[in-house]
C-alpha positions, 0 to 999 in steps of 0.5 A: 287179468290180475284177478283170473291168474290169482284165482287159477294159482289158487286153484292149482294150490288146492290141487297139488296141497301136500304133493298131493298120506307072552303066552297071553300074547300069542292067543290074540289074532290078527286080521290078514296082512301083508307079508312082513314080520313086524307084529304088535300085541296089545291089552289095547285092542283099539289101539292093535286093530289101528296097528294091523289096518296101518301096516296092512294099508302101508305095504299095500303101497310098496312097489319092488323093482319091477319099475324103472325107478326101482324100489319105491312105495307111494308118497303123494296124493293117492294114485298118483304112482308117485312119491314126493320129497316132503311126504317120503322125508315124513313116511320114512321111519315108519317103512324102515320099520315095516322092512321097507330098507331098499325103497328109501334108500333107492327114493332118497338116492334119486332125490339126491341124483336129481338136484342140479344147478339148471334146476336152481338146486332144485331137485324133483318134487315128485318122481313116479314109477316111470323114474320121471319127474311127475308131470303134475308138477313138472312142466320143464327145467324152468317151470315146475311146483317145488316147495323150498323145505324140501332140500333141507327135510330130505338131509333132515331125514337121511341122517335119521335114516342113517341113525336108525339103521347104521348105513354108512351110505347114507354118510358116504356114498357121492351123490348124497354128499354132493346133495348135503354140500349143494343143499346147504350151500349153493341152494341156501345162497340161490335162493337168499335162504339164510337168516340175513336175507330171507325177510329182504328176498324177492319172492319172485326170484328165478321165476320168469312170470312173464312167461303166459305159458307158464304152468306153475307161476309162483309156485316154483319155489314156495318158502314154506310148506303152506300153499294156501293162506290168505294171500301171498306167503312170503316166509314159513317158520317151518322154512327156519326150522328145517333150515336149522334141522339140516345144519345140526344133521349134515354138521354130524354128517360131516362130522362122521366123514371126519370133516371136524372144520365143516361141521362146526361151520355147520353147527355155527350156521344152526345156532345163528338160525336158532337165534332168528327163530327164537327172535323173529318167530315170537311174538312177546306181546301175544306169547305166542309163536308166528307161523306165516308172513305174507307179502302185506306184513302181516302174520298168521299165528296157529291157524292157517285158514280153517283147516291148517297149522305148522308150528308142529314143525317147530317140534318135528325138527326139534328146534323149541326147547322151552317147555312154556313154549312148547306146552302152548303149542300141544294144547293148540293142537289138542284143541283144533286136531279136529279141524286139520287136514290129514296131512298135518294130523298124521304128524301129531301122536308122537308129540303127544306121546312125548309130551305125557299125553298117552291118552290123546295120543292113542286117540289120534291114532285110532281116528287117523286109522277109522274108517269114518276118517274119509281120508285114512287112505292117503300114504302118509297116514298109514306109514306115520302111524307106525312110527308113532306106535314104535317110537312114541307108545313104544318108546324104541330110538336107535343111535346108530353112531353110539351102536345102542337102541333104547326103550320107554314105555308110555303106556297109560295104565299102570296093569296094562301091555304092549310087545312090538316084535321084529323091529328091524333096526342097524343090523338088528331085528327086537322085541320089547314087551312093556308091563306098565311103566315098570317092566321091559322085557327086550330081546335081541332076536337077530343080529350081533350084540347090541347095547339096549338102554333101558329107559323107565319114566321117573327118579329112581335110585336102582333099577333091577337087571333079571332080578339084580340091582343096578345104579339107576341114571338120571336124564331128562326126556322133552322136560320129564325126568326118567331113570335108565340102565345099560344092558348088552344084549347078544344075538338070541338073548333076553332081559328083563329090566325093571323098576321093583325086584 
């Protein structure tokens, strides 16, 4: 009987894996799309051509409010009608930028609606259209599919929400605060989350495994994103990563509601979490990162299985620092990107684009967005590919805290370019035309004045401003030096920056 109910559980992992995807310019055509403004121009015409199939495929997947859940696009395994907590935290930015403002907010507010104490402080996994809990993974209050991260990705994620477009509900409106105050709170105490007691837990807490009836097992409250391995998951490092990501993000929530005792309590919590991850993940011996531990004590180290890994999550949620470390990990998955699932892929270009590998970025992007990519379709893939377009080869971050967006070009030839135009972001739409590495021309194209930082790679004494020299300021950007120069842009206005006169 043992041996039937592990293979059952295995088979049901396998099922819901992941709940479940100038003037020059204007010559260029572009095959049909849905109706949003969003455009991108490119000398790359490879790279353009997985921009337009990317967003075409995204917005083939939005809803308006003709549900009874209301706005919503898909996020889940394909037609599923559904969306779930990890996958909507992941697709988020890039349907922020293809205008999709209404369906985030309306999804993440009913994950934040949901979560309740008869749930464990769970919320919904997955809700579909119906505004129901998705009833692949939803048997009943005590017997449903919930991987833990989640709480945490979700808070992780209304707060860059929040940083890219400048709504202050995101920060404000009750049942998100009850959620970030339940989160990292109650639901980190329930279910032993916290370093001090997440290696001691019982796996098997708030389950009754006596119940034959049971749909989900086990499954009611994974401690990592993996549900797969060799064996029973104890622990994820992503488990320890999101958990500092949703301290650092709701210690600024807060901190922005003006609860300056809370948020340091917060900040204080992430520093005692970075601590755990730096210590217990690493393994000094091999020089290398942990990444699952199972209920034999022994750990996986890159690879899970033969088509999974997880320390991307290390860098998704911005909890490794030391280059070394770092390098390791990008080289691990440019040597294995081949051999992964879809779902952890579509996480990959960014990290490449930020860490100077322009052309293995563009390459990921353009197999990601192929036709002989048999699993192109899944939402996930075709939101996310967005984001890395604009905030990787584009460079474009908001902060909306500080009322300022900036630029940085990661184009890989020197003569090349790039315009992205109508990016919406705080009250803003703007384009951004890169010449090279050299050369930024944005445009504040509507919306109130709005400060632009204009960020170029390298040190360099001056910057020139329409022609005019300017001081140039020193920074870093994950470990590579770059020069910038502030420019107040008003409604309808254009700037040029750049390196030379």
């Amino acid at each position: 009987m043992k041996i039937l109910k592990f293979n059952l559980l295995f088979i049901l992992s396998m099922l819901f894996l992941s709940c479940g995807n100038t003037s020059k310019n204007k010559e260029i055509e572009h095959p049909p799309t849905a109706s949003t403004a969003l455009e991108f121009n490119a000398e790359d015409k490879a790279l353009e051509q997985a921009f337009y199939w990317a967003k075409e495929k995204a917005l083939s997947f939005a809803h308006d409010n003709s549900d009874p859940v209301g706005y919503w696009y898909e996020a889940a395994l394909p037609n599923r009608q559904a969306f779930c907590m990890r996958d909507v935290s992941h697709q988020t930015i890039g349907a922020e930028i293809l205008g999709l403002s209404k369906h985030n907010y309306n999804m993440f507010l009913k994950f934040a609606q949901n979560i309740s104490e008869n749930l464990d402080y769970c919320s919904y996994w997955e809700i579909n259209k119906d505004n129901l809990p998705a009833p692949v993974d939803f048997e009943s209050n005590t017997d449903f599919w919930y991987n833990l991260p989640a709480n945490f990705d979700v808070t992780f994620s209304a707060y860059r929400l929040y940083q890219w477009t400048g709504n202050t509900s995101y920060l404000e409106q009750p049942d998100f605060k009850e959620f970030y105050k339940l989160s990292m709170n109650e639901y980190v105490d329930h279910w032993s989350l916290g370093h001090d007691k997440v290696r001691q837990r019982d796996r098997s807490m708030h389950l009754n495994l006596g119940d034959t009836k049971s749909r989900f097992g086990d499954k009611r409250g994974i401690p990592t994103y993996n549900e797969g391995g060799r064996g029973e998951t104890l622990l994820g490092i992503d488990m320890t990563a999101s958990l500092i990501a949703a301290y650092r993000a709701y210690a600024n929530i807060l901190k922005l509601n003006g609860d300056i005792l809370n948020a340091t309590k917060m900040s204080d919590m992430a520093v005692k979490e970075q601590r755990f991850l730096d210590e217990y993940w690493w393994d000094e011996e091999r020089k290398e990162f942990k990444s699952i531990l199972y209920e034999d004590n022994s750990f996986d180290y890159f690879m899970v299985g033969d088509n999974q890994a997880f320390l991307h999550y290390l860098y998704y949620f911005d909890t490794i620092s030391n280059q070394e470390k770092l390098k390791g990990i990008v080289e691990g998955y440019k040597a294995n990107f081949d051999k992964l699932i879809v779902e952890l892929k579509s996480y990959l270009p960014i990290m490449f684009y930020e860490y100077g590998d322009t052309a293995m970025a563009n390459k990921m992007i353009i197999d990601l967005c192929s036709e002989n990519n048999k699993r192109r379709d899944y939402p996930e893939n075709s939101y996310t590919v967005i984001e890395h377009l604009t905030r990787g080869y584009m460079g474009v971050n908001v902060n909306a805290s500080e009322k300022h967006f900036s630029t940085l070009s990661r184009l890989d030839k020197e003569d090349g370019w790039a315009e992205l135009r109508n990016v919406p972001l705080l009250s803003n739409k703007i384009s951004v035309l890169h010449q090279g590495v050299t050369k930024t021309t944005a445009t504040n194209q509507s919306g109130e004045a709005i400060q632009w930082i204009a960020k170029f790679p390298g040190t360099h004494e001056v910057l020139f401003i329409d022609g005019k020299r300017s001081d140039g300021l020193q920074d870093r950007d994950h470990g590579k030096p770059y020069t910038y120069v502030s420019v107040q842009l008003t409604k309808g206005a254009a700037s040029v920056v750049s390196v030379n006169q």
